[in-house]
C-alpha positions in Angstrom: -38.1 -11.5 56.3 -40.5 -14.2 56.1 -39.8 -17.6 54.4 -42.5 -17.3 51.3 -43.6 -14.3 49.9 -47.3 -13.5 49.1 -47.5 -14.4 45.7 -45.6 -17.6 46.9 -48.6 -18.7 49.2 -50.9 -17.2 46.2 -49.8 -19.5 43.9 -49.1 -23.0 45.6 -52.9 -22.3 47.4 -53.9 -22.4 43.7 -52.3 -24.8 42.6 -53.1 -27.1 45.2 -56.8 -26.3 44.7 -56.5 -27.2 41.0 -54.9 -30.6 41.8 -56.9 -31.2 44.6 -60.1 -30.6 42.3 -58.7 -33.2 39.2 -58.0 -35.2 41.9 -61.5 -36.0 43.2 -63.4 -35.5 39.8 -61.1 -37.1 37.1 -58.5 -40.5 37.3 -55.1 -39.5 36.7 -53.7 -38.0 33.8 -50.8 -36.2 31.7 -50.4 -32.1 32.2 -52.3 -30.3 29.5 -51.4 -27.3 28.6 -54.8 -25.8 30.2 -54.1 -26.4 33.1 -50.3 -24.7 33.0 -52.8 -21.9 32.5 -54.6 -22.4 35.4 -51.8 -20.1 37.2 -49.7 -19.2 34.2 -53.0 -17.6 32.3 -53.4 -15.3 35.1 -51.2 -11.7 35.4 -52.4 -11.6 38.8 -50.8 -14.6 40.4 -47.5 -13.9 40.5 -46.4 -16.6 38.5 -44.4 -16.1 34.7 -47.5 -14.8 32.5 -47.8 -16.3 28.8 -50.4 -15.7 26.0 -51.2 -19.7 25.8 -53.5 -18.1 22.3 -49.7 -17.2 20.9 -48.1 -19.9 22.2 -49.9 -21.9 20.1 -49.5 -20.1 16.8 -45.8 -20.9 17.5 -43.7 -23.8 15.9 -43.9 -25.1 19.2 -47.6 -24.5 19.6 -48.6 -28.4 19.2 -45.9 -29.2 22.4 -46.8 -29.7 25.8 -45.4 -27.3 28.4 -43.7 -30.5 30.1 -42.2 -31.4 27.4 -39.6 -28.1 28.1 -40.3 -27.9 31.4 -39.9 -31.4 32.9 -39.7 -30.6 36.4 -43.2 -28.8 36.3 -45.3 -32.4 35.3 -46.2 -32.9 38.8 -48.4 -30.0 40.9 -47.1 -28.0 42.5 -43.8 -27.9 40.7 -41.1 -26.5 42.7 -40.9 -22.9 42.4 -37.8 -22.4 40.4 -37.5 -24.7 37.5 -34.0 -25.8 36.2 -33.1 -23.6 32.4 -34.6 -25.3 29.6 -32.3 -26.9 27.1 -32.8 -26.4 23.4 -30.7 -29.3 22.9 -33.2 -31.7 24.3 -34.9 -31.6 20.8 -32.3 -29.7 18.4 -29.2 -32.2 19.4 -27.6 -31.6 16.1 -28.0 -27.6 15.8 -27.3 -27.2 19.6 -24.0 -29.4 19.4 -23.2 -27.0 16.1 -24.0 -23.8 17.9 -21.6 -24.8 21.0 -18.9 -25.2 18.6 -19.7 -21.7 17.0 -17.9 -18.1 18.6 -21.6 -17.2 19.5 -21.7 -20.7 21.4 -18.3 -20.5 23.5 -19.0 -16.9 24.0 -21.9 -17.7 25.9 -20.0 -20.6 27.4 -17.8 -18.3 28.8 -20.4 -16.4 30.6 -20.5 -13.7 27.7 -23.4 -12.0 28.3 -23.7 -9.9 25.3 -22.9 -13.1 22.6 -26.0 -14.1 21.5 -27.8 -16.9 22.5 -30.9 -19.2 21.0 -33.7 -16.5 22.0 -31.8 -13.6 20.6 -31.6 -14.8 17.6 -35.1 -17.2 16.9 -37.4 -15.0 19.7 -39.3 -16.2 22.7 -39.8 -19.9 22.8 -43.5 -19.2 23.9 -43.6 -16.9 20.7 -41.2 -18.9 18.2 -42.1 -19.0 14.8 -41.1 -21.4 11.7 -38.1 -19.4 10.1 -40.9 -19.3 6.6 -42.8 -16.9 8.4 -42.6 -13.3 7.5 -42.3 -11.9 11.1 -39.8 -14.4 12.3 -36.7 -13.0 13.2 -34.8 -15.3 11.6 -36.8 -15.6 8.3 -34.6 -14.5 5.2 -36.1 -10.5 4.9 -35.6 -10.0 8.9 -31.4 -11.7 9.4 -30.0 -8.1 8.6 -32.2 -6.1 11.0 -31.8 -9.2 13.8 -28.3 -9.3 13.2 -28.2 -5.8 13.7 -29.3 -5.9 17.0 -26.0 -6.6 18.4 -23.6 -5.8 15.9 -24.9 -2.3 15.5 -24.1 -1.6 18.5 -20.5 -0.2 18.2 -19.9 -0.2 22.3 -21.3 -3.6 22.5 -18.8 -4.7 19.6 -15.6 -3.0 21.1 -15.9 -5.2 24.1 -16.1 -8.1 21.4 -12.8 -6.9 19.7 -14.7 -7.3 16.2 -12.6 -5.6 13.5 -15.8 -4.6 11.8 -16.9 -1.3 12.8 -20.4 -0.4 11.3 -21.3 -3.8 10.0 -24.5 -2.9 9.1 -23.8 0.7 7.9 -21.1 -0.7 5.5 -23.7 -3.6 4.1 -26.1 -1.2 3.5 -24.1 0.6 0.8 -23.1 -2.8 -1.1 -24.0 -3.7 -4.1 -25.6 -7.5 -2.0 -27.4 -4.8 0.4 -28.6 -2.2 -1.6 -30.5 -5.1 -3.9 -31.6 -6.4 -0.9 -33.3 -3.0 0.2 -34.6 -3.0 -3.6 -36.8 -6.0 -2.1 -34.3 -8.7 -4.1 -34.8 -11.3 -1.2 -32.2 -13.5 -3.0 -29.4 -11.5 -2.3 -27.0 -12.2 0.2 -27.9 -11.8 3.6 -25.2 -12.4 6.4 -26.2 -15.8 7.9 -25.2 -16.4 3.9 -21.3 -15.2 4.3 -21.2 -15.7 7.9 -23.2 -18.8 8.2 -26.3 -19.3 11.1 -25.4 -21.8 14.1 -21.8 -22.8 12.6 -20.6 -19.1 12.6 -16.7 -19.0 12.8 -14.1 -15.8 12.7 -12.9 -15.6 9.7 -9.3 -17.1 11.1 -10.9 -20.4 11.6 -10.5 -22.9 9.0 -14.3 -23.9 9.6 -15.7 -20.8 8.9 -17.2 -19.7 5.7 -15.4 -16.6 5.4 -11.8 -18.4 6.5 -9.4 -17.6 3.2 -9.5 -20.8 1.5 -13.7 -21.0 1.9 -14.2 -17.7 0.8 -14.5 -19.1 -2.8 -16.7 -21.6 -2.0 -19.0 -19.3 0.1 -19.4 -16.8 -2.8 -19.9 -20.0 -5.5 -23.6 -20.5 -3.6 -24.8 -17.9 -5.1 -22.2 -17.6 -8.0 -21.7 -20.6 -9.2 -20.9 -19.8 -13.1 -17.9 -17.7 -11.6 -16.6 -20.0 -9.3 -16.6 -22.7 -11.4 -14.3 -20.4 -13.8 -12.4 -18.8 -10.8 -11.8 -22.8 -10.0 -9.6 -23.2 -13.3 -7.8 -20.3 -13.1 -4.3 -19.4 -12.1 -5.3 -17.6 -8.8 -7.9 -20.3 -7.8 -5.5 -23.0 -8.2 -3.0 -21.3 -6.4 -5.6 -21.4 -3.7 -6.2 -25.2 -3.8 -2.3 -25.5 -3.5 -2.6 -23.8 -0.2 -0.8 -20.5 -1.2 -1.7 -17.9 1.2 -0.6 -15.1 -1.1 -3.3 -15.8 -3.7 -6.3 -13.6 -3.9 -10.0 -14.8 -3.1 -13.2 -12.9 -4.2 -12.5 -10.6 -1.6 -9.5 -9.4 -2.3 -10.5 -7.8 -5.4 -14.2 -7.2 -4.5 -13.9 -6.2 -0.9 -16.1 -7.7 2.1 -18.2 -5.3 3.3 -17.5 -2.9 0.8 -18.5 -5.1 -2.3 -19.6 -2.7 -4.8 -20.8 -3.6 -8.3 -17.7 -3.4 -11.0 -19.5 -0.3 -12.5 -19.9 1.7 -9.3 -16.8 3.8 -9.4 -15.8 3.3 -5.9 -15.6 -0.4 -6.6 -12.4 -2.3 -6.2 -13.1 -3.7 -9.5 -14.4 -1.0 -11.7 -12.7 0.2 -14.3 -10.6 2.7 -12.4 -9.6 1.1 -10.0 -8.8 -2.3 -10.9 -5.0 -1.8 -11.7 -4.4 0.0 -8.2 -6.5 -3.6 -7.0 -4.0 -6.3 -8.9 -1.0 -3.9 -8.0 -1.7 -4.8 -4.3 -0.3 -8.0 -4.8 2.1 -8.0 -8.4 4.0 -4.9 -6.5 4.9 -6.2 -3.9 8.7 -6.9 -3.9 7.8 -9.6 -1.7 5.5 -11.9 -3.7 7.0 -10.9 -6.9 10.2 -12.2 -5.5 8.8 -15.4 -3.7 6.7 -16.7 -6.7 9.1 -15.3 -9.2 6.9 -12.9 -11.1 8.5 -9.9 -12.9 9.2 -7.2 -10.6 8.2 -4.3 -12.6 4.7 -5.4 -14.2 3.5 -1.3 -12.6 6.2 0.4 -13.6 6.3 -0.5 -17.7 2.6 -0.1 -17.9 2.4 3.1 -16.5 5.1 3.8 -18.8 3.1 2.9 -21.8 0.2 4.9 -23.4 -2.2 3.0 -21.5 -0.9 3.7 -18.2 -0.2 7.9 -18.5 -4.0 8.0 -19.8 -5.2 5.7 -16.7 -3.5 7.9 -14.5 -5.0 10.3 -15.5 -8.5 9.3 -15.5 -9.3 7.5 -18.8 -11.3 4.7 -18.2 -11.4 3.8 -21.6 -7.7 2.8 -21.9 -6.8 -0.9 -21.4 -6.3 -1.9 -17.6 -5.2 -4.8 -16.1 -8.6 -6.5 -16.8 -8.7 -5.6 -20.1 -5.5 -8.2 -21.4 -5.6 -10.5 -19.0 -9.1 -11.6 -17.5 -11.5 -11.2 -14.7 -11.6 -14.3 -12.7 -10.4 -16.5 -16.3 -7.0 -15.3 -15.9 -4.4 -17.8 -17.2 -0.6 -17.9 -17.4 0.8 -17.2 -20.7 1.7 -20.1 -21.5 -1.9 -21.3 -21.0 -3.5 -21.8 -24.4 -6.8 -20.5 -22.7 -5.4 -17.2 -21.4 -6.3 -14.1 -23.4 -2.1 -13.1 -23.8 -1.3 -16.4 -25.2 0.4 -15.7 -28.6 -2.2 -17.7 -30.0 -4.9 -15.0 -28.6 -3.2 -11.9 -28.2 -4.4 -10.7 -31.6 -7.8 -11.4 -31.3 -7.4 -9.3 -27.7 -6.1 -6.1 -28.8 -8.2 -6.3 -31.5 -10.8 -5.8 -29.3 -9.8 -2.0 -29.0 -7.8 -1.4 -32.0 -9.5 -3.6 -35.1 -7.4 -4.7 -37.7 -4.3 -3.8 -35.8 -4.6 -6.7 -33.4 -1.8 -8.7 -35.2 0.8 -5.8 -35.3 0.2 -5.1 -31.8 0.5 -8.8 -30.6 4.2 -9.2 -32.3 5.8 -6.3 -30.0 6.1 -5.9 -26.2 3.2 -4.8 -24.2 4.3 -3.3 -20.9 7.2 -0.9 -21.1 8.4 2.4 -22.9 8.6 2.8 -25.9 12.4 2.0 -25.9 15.4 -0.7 -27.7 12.2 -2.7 -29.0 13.3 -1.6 -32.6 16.4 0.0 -33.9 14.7 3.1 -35.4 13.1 4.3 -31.6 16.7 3.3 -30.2 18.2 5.8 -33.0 15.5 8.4 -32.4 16.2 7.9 -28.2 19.7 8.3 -29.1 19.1 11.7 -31.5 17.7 13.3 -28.6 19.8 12.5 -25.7 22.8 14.1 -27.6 20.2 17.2 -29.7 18.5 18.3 -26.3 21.7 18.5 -24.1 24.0 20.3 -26.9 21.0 22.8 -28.6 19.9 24.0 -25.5 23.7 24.4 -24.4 24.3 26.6 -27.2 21.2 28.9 -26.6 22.4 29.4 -22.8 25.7 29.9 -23.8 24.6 32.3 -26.1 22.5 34.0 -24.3 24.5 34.3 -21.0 27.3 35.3 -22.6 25.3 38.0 -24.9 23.8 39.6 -21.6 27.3 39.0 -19.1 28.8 41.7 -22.1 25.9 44.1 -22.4 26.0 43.9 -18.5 29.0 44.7 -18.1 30.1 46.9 -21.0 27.2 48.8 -22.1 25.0 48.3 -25.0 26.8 48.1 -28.6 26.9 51.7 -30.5 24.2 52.0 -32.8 23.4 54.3 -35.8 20.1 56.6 -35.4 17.0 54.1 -35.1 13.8 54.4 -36.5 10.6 52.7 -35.8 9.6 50.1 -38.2 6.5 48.1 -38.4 8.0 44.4 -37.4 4.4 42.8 -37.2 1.1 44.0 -38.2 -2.2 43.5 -37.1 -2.3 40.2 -39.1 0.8 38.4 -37.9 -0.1 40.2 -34.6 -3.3 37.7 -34.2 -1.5 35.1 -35.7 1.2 35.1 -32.9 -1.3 35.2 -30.2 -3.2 32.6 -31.4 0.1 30.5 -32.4 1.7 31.7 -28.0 -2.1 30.4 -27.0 -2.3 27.0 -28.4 1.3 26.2 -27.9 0.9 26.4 -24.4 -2.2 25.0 -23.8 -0.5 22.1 -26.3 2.7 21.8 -24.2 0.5 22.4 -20.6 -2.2 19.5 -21.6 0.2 17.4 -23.2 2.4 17.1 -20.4 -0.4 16.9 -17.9 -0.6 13.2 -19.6 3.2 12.5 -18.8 3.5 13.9 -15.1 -0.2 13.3 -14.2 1.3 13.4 -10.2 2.4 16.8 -9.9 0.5 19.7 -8.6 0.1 21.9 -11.1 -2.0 19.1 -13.3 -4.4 18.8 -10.5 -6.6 21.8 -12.3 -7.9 18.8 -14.8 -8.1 16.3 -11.7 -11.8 17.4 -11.4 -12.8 16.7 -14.6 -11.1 13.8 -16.0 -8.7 12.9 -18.9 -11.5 13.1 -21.3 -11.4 17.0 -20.8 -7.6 17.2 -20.8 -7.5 15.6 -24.1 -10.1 17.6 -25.4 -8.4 20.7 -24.6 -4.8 19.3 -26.0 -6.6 17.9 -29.5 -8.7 21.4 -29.5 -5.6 23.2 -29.2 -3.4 21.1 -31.5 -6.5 21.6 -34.4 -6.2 25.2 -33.7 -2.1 25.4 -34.8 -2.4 23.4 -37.8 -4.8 25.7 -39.0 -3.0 28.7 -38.3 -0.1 26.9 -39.7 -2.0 26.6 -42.6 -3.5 30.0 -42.9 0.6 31.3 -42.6 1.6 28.9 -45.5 -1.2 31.0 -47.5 -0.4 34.3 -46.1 3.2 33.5 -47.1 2.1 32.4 -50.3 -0.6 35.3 -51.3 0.3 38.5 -49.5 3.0 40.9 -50.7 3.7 41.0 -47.3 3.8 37.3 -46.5 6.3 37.3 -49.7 8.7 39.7 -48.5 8.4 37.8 -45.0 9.8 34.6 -46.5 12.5 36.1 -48.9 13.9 37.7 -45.9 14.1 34.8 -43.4 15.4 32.5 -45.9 18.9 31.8 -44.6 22.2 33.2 -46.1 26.2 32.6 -45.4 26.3 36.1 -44.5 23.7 35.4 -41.1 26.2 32.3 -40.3 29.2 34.9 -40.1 27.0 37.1 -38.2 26.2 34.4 -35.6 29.9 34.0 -35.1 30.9 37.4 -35.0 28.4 38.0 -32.5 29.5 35.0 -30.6 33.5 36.4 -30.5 32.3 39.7 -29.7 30.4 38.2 -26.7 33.3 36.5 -25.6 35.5 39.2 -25.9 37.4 38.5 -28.6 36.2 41.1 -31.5 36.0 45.1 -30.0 33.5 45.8 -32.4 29.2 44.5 -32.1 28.7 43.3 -35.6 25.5 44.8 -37.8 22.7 42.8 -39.7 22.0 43.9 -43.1 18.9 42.0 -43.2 15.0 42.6 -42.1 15.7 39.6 -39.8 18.7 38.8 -37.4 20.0 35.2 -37.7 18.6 35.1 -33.9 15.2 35.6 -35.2 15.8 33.2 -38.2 17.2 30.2 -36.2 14.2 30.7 -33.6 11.8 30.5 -37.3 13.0 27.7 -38.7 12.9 26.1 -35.5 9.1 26.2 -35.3 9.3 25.6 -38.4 11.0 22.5 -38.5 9.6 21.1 -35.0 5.9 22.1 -36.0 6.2 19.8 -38.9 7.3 17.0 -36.5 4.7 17.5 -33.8 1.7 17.5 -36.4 2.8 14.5 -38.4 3.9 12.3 -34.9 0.9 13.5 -33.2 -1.6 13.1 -36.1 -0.1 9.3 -35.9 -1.3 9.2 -32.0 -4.6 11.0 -32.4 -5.2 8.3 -35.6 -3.5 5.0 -34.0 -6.2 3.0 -34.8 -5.4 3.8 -38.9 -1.4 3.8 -38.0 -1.7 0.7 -36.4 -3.4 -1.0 -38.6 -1.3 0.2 -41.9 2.2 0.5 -40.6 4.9 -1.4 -38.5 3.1 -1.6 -34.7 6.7 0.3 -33.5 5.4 2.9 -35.8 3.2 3.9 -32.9 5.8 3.7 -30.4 8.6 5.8 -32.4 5.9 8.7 -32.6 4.8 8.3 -28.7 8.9 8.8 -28.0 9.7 11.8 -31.1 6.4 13.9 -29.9 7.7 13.6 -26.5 11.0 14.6 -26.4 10.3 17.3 -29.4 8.2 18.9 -27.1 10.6 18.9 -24.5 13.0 20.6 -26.8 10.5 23.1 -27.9 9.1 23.9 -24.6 12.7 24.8 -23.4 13.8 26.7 -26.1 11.1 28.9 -26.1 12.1 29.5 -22.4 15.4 30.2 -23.1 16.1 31.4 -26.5 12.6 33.2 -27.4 12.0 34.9 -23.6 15.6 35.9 -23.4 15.4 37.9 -27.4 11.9 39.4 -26.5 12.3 40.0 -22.7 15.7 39.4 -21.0 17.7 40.9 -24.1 19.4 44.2 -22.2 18.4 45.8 -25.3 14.7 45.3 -25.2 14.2 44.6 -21.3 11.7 44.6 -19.8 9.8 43.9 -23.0 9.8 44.0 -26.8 6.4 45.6 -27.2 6.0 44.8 -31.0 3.7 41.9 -30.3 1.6 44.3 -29.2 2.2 47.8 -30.8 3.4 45.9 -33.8 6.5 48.5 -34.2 10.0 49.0 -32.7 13.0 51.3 -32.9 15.3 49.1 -35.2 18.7 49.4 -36.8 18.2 48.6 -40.9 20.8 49.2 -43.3 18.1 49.7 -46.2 20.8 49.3 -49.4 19.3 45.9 -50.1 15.5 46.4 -49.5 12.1 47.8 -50.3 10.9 50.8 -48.7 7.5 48.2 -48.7 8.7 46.6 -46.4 8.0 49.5 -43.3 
């Protein structure tokens, strides 16, 4: 192989011409850049080729050549010239740069961490960071940046945590303004920081913890400066690790703005967001902060609707700040007792004092004596009414199970409803379960089979329960004037008014059931005490429902002209009076129409509107058939 190549011998003949020539015709001088062109402004002469036109539209266009390459002043230079150094000129940036993960990357002998030239271009080409095709001017940093850290193989040998940095920028609320041609919005030498780029585990870096706040106050400065004051950012200054930064509530790369509803920090979401940390046995139990902050609010009103999908019931945000949030002991924080007034009032006006003077989070529970008696009422009603009807029941179908069905006189069909009370039972069975299905889709929001509304939102839910709820109280009215008006509605109400004789009846029934009378005993009546108790039940719990649930639908006037545990005693009665209602219709209704040996599989008078029936007719009108 011989010693030079042909281009070797091309270019050091030229060279030696061209010093040869100034030699004879000119004194000595400096290197100009023309005559670096001599063999460098020629493709053909094997030496590097450079454009000395866009070399001097560069920001280092008014250099000398030398000035880089030192050990090229004298001709001919030696054929391979030692790197040039940045850092001859740009001490301070270079030095910052070294110090940087790009800069001890390269160090290393990284190949792929980027160096000067990947990020500011071509020396030869280099422009001022002002002009529009620089790589490194403001509108170009994503797309430059991109370069490297969109490639997802080149960033798995980097072990960056960050999968599709640029994908995941693009679709924040910081990138999508900047695509909107918003060049003041952050960019990621702006986060990340240009030649003093750290991992975010460094305490120099920008996006290290306890800078984050300071990073974001460039461009947010009102916030910070608020954020500063408060109880988190102080916590911060203190050193506490546990504290949450912008981007614990906002995300990083996922930043969205507050009224996207994938944000973080929208409206519903932001519970879920300050649950991360005020759940957490752990934190709640270092800092000592109450353990079950969650827990009562999803108890209260506010929390079943959120759950649900209401984004119009108070969150987290809504009491107790954004980035102004204050202990409250903390004149300044909204749920100081000086404030708390003017900050429910904010959703329920002229209620705000009434609300302030009880407790916030929790169920409605032991916060007056009346919902402690009511709680009370219930835990002993529920238990023992719905005891007696299974008792009742089981016992009434164990004897016709095993003995036979009681001796009858000849029946005769008789007209139990007509078309009338026909239409008013199916639309009273229609609402009442849409009523007790959408109401309790509030309570057990979780469960499966309330995941038909999970498409549409608690707005529809609640829409269907109030819907539903207008639809019985005007069929309960309508029944009060049928009752009142019609002949029929008359004789309807004189004969389920109660008597003595439908008590002894119950417990004759009761001792035949058990064995202890031989003989079935025989209404004399239109209507069996079974039928009346199940009447006057609706009755009685209809009359509850609308008056506690016309308190909730109209909290807003309840609040604001009655005691604020008002609220809370109606939230607890509608509740478990629709638990009692819901489960004696199971058991005492479905047994008498469906499970009753005597009628099974069905009594068909809801639908015919007539039934074979025993009547002893000494007492009553033949009207009444």
């Amino acid at each position: 192989m011989p010693l030079f190549s042909l281009h070797s011998v091309r270019f050091t003949l030229s060279a030696g011409i061209l010093l040869l020539g100034a030699s004879f015709f000119s004194p000595a001088r400096a290197m100009e850049n023309e005559d670096c062109q001599a063999c460098h402004g020629q493709k053909d002469t094997g030496a590097p080729y450079f454009e000395l036109e866009s070399f001097n539209s560069s920001i280092h266009g008014k250099n000398l050549c030398v000035s880089c390459h030192a050990d090229a002043a004298e001709l001919p230079h030696p054929e391979k010239l030692a790197p040039v150094s940045c850092g001859k000129c740009h001490r301070v940036e270079t030095q910052v740069y070294l110090n940087s993960d790009h800069g001890r990357a390269v160090s290393r002998g990284r190949l792929e961490a980027a160096s000067c030239k990947d990020c500011h271009g071509h020396t030869h080409t280099l422009l001022n960071s002002r002009h529009p095709d620089s790589p490194v001017n403001r509108q170009n940093i994503v797309q430059t940046c991109a370069r490297c850290h969109a490639d997802a193989q080149r960033m798995a040998r980097a072990r960056l945590t960050e999968k599709d940095p640029l994908g995941s920028y693009n679709h924040t609320v910081h990138g999508e303004a900047f695509a909107q041609g918003r060049i003041n919005a952050a960019v990621c030498s702006d986060c990340h920081g240009t030649h003093d780029l750290h991992g975010s585990l460094n305490p120099k870096s920008r996006i290290f913890k306890n800078n984050v706040p300071e990073t974001c106050g460039r461009c947010h400065q009102n916030v910070s400066i608020v954020f500063g004051e408060s109880i988190h950012g102080q916590a911060i200054q203190a050193g506490i690790k546990e504290a949450p930064i912008c981007t614990d509530c906002h995300g990083e790369h996922t930043i969205r703005s507050p009224k996207d509803p994938v944000s973080p920090a929208s409206t519903g979401a932001v519970t879920k967001t300050c649950t991360g940390c005020h759940d957490s046995e752990r934190v709640n139990l270092k800092f000592g902060l109450p353990t079950d902050r969650l827990k009562t609010y999803f108890d209260t009103y506010h929390g079943l609707a959120s759950r649900r999908g209401d984004l119009r019931v108070a969150n987290c945000a809504s009491c107790h700040g954004f980035h102004d949030i204050f202990p409250s002991t903390d004149p300044r924080s909204s749920i100081h007792k000086s404030n708390m007034s003017g900050t429910c009032g904010r959703c329920h006006p002229g209620a705000g004092h009434k609300l302030a003077s009880g407790s916030i989070h929790g169920p409605p529970t032991a916060k007056h004596w009346a919902i402690s008696a009511a709680k009370w009422f219930y835990v002993f009603v529920i238990p023992l009414t719905l005891g007696f009807m299974f008792f009742h029941n089981f016992a009434d179908w164990l004897r016709k199970s095993l003995w036979g069905l009681p001796a009858h006189p000849a029946e005769e069909s008789v007209i139990r409803l007509t078309v009338n009370e026909r239409w008013q039972h199916a639309l009273l069975m229609a609402s009442f379960i849409f009523l007790a299905y959408t109401g309790f889709a509030l309570k057990f929001s979780e469960t499966t089979w309330v995941k038909v509304f999970a498409p549409f939102g608690e707005d529809l839910r609640r829409n269907f329960h109030r819907w539903s709820a207008v639809v019985f109280c005007a069929l309960g009215a309508f029944h009060l004037l049928y009752l009142a008006v019609c002949q029929r509605g008359r004789f309807i109400f004189k004969e389920m008014w109660p008597r003595l004789a439908d008590a002894v009846h119950l417990f004759q029934r009761m001792a035949y059931n058990v064995g202890l009378r031989r003989e079935a005993p025989r209404h004399a009546g239109f209507y069996n005490y079974y039928e009346k108790i199940e009447y006057w039940s609706l009755v009685w719990g209809s009359l509850v429902m609308i008056v506690t649930g016309g308190v909730l639908v109209f909290n807003n006037f309840a609040l604001k002209h009655f005691p604020a545990w008002a609220s809370d005693l109606a939230t607890l009665i509608h509740y478990y009076e629709a638990i009692l209602a819901c489960l004696a219709i199971l058991i005492w209704h479905l047994y008498g129409v469906i499970f009753d040996p005597e009628v099974y599989p069905m009594n068909w008078s809801w639908i015919k509107g007539w039934r074979k029936w025993v009547l002893q007719r000494s007492e009553h009108d033949e009207s009444e058939k």
